[in-house]
NUKE-173046 format. One record per atom (N, C-alpha, C): x, z, y; residue in one letter. Coordinates in steps of 0.2 Angstrom, whole numbers, padded with zeros to 4 digits, always signed. Example, Ala and Ser with C-alpha at 12.3 -4.5 7.8 and 13.67 -1.06 7.14 Angstrom:
2
+0066+0039-0028A
+0062+0039-0022A
+0066+0039-0016A
+0064+0035-0011S
+0068+0036-0005S
+0064+0039+0000S
//
This chain:
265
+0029+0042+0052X
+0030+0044+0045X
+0033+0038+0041X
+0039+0039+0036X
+0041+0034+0033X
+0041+0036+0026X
+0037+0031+0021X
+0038+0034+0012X
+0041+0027+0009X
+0041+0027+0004X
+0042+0024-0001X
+0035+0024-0007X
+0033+0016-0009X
+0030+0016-0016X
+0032+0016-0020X
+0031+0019-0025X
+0034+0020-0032X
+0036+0013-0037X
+0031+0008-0034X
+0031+0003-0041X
+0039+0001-0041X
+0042-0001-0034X
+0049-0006-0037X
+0053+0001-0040X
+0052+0009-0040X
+0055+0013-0043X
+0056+0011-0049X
+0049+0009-0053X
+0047+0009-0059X
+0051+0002-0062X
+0052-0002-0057X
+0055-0009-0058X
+0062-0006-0059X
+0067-0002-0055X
+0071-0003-0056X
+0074+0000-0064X
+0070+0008-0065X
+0070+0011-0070X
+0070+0008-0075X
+0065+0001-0076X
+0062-0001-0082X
+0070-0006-0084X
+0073-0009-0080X
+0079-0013-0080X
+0084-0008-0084X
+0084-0003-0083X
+0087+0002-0088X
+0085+0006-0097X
+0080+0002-0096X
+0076+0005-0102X
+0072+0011-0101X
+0071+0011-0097X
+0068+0021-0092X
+0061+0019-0091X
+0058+0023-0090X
+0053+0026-0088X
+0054+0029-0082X
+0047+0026-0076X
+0049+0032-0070X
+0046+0036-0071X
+0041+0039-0075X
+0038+0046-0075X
+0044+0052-0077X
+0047+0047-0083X
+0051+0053-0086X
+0057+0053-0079X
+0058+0051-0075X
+0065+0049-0069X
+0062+0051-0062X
+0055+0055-0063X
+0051+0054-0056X
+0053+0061-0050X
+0055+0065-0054X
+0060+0072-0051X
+0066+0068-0046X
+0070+0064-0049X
+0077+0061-0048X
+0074+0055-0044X
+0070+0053-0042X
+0068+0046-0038X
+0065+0050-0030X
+0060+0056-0032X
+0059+0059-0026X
+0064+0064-0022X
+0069+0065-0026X
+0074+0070-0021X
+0081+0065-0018X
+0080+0057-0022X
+0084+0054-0019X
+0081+0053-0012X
+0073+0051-0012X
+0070+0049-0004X
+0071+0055+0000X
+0069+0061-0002X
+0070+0065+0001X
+0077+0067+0006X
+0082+0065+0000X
+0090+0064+0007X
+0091+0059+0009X
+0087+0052+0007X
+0087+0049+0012X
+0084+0048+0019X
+0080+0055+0019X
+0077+0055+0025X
+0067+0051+0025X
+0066+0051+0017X
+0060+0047+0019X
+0055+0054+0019X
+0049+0054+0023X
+0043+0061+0024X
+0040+0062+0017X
+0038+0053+0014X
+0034+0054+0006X
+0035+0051+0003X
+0032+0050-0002X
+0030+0046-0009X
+0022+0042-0009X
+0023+0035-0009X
+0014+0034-0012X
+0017+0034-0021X
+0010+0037-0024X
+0011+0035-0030X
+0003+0030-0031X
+0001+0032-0037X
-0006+0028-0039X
-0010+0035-0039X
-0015+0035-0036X
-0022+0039-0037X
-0026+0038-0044X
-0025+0045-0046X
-0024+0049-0054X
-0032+0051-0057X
-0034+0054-0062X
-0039+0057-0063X
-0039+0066-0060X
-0043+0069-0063X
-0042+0076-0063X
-0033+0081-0062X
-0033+0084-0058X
-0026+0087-0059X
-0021+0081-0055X
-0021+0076-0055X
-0013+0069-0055X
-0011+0071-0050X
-0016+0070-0044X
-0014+0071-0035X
-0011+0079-0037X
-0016+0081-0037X
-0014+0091-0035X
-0005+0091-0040X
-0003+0089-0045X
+0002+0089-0049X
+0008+0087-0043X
+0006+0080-0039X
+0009+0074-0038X
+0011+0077-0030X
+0005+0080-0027X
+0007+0084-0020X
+0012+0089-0020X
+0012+0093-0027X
+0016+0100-0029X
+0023+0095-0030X
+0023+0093-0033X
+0032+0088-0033X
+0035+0087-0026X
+0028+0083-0020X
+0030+0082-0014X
+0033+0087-0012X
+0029+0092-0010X
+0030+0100-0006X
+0037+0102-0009X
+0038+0104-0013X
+0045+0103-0016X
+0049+0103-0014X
+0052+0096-0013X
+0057+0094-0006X
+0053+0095+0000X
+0049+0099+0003X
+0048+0099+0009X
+0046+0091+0011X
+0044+0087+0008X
+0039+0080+0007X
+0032+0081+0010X
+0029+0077+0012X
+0021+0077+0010X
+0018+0073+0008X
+0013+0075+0006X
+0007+0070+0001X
+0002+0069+0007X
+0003+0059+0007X
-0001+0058+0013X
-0005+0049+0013X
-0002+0047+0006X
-0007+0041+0002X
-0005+0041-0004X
-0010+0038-0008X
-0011+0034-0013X
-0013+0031-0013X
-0013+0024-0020X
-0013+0016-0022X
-0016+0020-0026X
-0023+0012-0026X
-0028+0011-0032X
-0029+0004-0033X
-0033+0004-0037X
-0037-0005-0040X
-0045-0001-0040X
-0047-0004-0044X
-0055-0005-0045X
-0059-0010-0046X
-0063-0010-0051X
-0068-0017-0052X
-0074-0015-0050X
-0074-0019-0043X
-0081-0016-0040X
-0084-0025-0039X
-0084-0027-0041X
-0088-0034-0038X
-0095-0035-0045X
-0094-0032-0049X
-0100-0033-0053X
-0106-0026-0054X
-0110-0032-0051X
-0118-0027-0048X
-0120-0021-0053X
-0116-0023-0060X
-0121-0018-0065X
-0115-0013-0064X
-0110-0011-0061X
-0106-0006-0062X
-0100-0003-0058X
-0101-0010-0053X
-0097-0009-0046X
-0101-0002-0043X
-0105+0001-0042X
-0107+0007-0038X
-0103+0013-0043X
-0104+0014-0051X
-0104+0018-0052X
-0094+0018-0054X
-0093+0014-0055X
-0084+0015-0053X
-0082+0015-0044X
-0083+0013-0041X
-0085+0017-0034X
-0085+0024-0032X
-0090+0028-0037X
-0093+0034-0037X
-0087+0036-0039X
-0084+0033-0045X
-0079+0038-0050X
-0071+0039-0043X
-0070+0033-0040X
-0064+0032-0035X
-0065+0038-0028X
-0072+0039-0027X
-0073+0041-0022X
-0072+0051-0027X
-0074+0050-0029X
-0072+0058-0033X
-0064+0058-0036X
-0061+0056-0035X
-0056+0058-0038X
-0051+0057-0030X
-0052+0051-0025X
-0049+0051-0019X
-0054+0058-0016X
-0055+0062-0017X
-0059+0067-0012X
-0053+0074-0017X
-0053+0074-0024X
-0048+0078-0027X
-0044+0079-0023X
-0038+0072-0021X
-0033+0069-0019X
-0032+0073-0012X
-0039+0072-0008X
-0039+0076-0003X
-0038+0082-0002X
-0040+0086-0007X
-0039+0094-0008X
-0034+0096-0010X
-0030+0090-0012X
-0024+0092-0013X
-0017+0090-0006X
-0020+0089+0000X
-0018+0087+0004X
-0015+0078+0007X
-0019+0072+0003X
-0018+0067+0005X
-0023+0064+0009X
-0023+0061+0013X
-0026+0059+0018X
-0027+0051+0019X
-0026+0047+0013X
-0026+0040+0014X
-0027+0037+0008X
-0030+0032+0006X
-0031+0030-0003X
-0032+0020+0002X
-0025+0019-0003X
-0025+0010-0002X
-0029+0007-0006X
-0033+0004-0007X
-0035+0000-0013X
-0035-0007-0012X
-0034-0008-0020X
-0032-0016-0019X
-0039-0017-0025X
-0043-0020-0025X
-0051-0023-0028X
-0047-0027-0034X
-0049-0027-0041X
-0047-0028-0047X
-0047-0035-0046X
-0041-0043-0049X
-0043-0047-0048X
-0046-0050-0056X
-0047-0055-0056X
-0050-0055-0061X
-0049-0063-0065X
-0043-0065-0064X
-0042-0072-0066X
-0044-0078-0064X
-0048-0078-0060X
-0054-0083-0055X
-0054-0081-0048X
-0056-0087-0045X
-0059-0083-0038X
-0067-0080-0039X
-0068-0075-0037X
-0074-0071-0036X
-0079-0077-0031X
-0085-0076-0036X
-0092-0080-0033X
-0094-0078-0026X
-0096-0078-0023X
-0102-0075-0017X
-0105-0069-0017X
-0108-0072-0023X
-0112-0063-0023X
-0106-0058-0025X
-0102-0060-0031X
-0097-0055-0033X
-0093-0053-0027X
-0091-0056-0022X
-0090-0054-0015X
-0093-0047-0010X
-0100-0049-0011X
-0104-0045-0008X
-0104-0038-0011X
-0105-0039-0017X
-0106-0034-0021X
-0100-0030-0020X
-0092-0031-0020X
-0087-0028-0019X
-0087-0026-0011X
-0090-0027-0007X
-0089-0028+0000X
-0095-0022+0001X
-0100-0022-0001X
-0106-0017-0003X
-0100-0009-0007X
-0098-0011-0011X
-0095-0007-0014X
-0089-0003-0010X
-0085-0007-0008X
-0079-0006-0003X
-0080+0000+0004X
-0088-0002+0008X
-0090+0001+0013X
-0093+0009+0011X
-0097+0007+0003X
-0100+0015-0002X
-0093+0019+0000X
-0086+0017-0003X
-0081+0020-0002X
-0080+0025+0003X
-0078+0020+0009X
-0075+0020+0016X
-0080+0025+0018X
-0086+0023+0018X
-0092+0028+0022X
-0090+0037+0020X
-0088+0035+0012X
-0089+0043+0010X
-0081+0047+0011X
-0078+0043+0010X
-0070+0046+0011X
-0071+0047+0019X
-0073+0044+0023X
-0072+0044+0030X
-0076+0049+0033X
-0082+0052+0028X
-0085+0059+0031X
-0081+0064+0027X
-0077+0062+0021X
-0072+0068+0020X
-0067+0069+0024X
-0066+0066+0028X
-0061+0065+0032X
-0053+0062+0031X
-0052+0057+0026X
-0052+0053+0024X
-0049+0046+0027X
-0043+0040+0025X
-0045+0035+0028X
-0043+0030+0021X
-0048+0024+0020X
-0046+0020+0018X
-0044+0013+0018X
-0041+0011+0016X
-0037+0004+0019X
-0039-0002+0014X
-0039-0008+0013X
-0040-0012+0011X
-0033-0014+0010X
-0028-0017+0004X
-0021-0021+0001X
-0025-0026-0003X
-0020-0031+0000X
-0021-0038-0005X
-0014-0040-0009X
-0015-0044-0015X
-0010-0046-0018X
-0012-0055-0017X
-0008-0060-0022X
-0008-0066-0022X
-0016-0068-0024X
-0019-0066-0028X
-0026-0069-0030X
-0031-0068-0023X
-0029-0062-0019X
-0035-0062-0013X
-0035-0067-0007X
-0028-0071-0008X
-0024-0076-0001X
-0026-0082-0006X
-0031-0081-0011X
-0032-0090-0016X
-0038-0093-0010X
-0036-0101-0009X
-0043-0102-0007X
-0045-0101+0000X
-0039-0103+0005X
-0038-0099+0011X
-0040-0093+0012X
-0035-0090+0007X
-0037-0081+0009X
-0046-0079+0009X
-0049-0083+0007X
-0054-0081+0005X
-0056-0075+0003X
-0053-0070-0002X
-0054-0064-0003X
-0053-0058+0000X
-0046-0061+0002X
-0044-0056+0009X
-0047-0056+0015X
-0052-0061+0018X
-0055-0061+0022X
-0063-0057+0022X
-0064-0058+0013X
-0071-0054+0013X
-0071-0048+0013X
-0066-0047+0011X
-0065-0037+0009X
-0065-0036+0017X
-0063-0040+0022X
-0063-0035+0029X
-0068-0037+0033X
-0069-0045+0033X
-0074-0046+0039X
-0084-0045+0035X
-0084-0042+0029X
-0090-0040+0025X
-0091-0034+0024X
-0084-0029+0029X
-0086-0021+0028X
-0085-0019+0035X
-0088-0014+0034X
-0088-0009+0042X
-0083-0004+0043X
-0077-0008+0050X
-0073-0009+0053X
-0074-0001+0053X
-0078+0004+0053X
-0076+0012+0054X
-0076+0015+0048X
-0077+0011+0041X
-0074+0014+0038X
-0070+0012+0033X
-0068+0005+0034X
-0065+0002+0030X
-0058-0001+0034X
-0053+0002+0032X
-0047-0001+0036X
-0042-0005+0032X
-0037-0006+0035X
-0032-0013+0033X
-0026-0011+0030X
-0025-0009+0022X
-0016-0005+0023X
-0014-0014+0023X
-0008-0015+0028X
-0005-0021+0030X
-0001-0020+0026X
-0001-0026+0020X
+0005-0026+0019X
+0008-0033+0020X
+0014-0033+0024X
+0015-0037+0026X
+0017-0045+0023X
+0022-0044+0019X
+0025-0048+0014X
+0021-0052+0011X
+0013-0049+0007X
+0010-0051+0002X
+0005-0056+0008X
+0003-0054+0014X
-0001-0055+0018X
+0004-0064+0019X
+0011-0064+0021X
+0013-0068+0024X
+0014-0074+0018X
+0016-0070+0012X
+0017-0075+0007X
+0010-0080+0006X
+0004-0076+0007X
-0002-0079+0006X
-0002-0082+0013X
+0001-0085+0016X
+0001-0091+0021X
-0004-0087+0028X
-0002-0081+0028X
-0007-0079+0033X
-0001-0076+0040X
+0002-0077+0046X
+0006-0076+0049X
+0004-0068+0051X
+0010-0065+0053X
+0009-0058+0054X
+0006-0057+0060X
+0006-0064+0065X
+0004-0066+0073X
-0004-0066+0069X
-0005-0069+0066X
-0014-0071+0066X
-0015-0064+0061X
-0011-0061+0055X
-0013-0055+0054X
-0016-0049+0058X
-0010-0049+0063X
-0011-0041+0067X
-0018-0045+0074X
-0017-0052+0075X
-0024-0053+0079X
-0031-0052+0077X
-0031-0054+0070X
-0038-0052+0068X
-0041-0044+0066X
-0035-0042+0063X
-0034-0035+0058X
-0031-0030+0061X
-0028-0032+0066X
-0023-0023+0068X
-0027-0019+0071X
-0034-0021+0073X
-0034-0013+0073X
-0036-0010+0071X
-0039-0012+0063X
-0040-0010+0056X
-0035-0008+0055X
-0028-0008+0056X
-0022-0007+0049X
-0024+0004+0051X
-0023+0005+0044X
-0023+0013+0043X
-0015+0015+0039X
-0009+0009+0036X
-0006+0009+0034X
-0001+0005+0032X
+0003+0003+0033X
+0009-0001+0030X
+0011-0001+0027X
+0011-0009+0021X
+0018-0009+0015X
+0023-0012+0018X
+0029-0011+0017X
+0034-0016+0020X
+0041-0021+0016X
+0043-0024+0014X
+0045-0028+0009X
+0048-0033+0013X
+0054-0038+0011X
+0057-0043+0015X
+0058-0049+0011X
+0059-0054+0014X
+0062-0061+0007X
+0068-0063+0012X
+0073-0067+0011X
+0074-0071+0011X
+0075-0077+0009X
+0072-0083+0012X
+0073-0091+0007X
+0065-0089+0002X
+0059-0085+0005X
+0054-0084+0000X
+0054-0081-0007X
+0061-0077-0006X
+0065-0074-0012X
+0065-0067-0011X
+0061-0063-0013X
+0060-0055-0012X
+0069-0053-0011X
+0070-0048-0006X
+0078-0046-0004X
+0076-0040-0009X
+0083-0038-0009X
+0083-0030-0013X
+0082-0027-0008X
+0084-0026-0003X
+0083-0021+0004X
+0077-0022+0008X
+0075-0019+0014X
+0073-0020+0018X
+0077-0023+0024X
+0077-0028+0027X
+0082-0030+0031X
+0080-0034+0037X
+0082-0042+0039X
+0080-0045+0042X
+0081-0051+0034X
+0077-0056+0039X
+0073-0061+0034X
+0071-0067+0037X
+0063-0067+0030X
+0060-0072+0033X
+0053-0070+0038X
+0053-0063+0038X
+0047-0059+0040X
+0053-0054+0047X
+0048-0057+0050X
+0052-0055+0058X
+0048-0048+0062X
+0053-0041+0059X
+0048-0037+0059X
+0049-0032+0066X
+0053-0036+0070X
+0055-0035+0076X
+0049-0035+0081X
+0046-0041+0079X
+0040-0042+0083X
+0033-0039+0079X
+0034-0039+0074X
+0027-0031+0071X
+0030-0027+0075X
+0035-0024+0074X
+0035-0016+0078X
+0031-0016+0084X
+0035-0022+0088X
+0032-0022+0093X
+0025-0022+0098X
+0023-0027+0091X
+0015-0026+0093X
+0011-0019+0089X
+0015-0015+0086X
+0013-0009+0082X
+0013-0003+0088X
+0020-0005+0092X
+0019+0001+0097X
+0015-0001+0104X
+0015-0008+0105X
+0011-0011+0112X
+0002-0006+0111X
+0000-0008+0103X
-0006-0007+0101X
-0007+0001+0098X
-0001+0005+0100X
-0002+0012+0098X
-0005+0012+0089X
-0003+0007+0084X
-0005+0008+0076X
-0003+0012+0074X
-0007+0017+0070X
-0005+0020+0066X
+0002+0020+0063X
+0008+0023+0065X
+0016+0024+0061X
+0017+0027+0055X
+0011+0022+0050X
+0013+0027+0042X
+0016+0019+0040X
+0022+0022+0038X
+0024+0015+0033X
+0030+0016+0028X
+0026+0012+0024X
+0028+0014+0017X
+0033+0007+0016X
+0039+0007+0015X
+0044+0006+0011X
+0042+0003+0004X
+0040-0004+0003X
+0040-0005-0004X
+0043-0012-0007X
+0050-0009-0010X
+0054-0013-0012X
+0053-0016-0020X
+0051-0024-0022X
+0052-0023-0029X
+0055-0030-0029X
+0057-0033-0035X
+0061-0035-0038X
+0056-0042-0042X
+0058-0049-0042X
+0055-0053-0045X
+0062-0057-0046X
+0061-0065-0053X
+0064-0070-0054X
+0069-0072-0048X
+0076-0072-0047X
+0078-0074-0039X
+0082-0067-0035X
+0077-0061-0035X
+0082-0057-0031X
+0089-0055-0033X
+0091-0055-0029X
+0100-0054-0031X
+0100-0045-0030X
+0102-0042-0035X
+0102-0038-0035X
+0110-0034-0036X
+0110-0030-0030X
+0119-0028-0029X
+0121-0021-0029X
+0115-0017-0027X
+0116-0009-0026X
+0111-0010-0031X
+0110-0001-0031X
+0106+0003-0035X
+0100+0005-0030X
+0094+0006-0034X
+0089+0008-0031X
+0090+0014-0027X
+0094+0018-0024X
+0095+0023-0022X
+0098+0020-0015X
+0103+0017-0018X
+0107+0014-0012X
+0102+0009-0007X
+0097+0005-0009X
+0095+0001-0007X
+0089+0004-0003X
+0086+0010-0006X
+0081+0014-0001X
+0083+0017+0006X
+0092+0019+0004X
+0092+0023+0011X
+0094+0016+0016X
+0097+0011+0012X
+0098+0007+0018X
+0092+0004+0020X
+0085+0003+0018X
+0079+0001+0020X
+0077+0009+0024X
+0079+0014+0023X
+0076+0019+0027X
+0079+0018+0034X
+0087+0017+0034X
+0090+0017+0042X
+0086+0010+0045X
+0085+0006+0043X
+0080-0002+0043X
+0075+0002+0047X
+0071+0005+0046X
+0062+0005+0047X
+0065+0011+0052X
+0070+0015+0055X
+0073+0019+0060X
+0073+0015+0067X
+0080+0008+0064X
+0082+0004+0070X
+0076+0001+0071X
+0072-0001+0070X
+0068-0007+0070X
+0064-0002+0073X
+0057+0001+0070X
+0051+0003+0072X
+0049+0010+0075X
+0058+0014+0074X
+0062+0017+0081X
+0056+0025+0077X
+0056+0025+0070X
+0053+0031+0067X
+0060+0033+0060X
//
């Protein structure tokens, strides 16, 4: 299965003065002719998913992840925002999704010890219970969790239970955080429950999916050697530097023929 994330949609939208919710009809029927299966959006309250699956189904799409955050690392309230993620990803499920990424709220700092544990206690609350609903959920890091030789990226996986807490890999942000996709997929692959995929040139986000600095010839290959899960999501955004030459439509389908030749889905 091949999607798209919504944020660089959002990016490219906002570079026009738009909003993607109001352009969010017009964003998914582009993926859809170019051949992508779905959409991640963000994991909603009451109603979002079930709304958010009905737009998929639509184009004969599916709903099959969502992206969250969460401030789970402080003792007095990490459980009960935990609780609120685990009920609204169990929603999500009944509306036909199957996988919830979460990236643990960062918070300006690096997280203490205990505040580690606490989120890592919290994180497996999660897993345990999506994973009897039958459910997967993945673990995503940004810049703040590769601070401190990857320190926080290392707590979220090697502080929870490998059955129910898995890896969404995302590539790019894993490599940028000085962590190689050889040492990523040797400690982590057989956690990954999902892939983000994104490329730089010169440590320069590309507008496409392409070749780079991130040589994804050799993930495929350890993706199909090790039979990994084939959910990969497509997530192109935009920062200071990327040169920007097509449109966000044009730059999805050539990233979708990308993640065909390459990963041969």
């Amino acid at each position: 299965m091949v999607g798209s994330q919504l944020y660089g949609w959002g990016q490219y939208y906002q570079r026009e003065g738009k909003k993607l919710e109001e352009h969010l009809d017009d964003a998914l029927s582009a993926l859809r002719d170019a051949g992508y299966d779905y959409a991640e959006g963000n994991l909603g309250g009451p109603g979002a998913s079930e709304r958010f699956a009905g737009m998929l189904k639509e184009r004969k799409m599916r709903p099959v992840s969502l992206y969250t955050g969460g401030a789970l690392h402080e003792a007095a309230k990490a459980e009960q925002n935990a609780e609120a993620l685990i009920k609204n990803a169990i929603a999500a499920h009944e509306a036909g999704f199957s996988i919830i990424n979460c990236n643990p709220n960062p918070i300006g700092r690096a997280k203490t010890e205990e505040e580690l544990k606490t989120q890592a206690k919290a994180l497996t609350l999660i897993g345990d219970e999506l994973r009897k609903a039958g459910m997967k959920f993945g673990i995503h890091n940004h810049t703040p969790e590769m601070a401190n030789g990857a320190k926080e990226y290392h707590s979220n996986l090697d502080q929870t239970d490998p059955k129910s807490v898995g890896f969404c890999y995302d590539v790019h942000w894993v490599f940028r955080g000085g962590v190689t996709p050889e040492e990523a997929l040797r400690e982590y692959g057989e956690r990954v429950v999902s892939w983000h995929l994104r490329q730089s040139r010169d440590k320069i986000w590309w507008e496409d999916l392409d070749t780079g600095d991130v040589d994804y010839a050799l993930i495929a290959k350890y993706a199909k050697e090790h039979d990994l899960p084939p959910c990969y999501t497509v997530e192109l955004a935009l920062e200071g530097g990327t040169k920007i030459t097509r449109t966000a439509v044009e730059n999805h389908a050539r990233s979708r023929e990308f993640v065909r030749a390459v990963f041969g889905v």
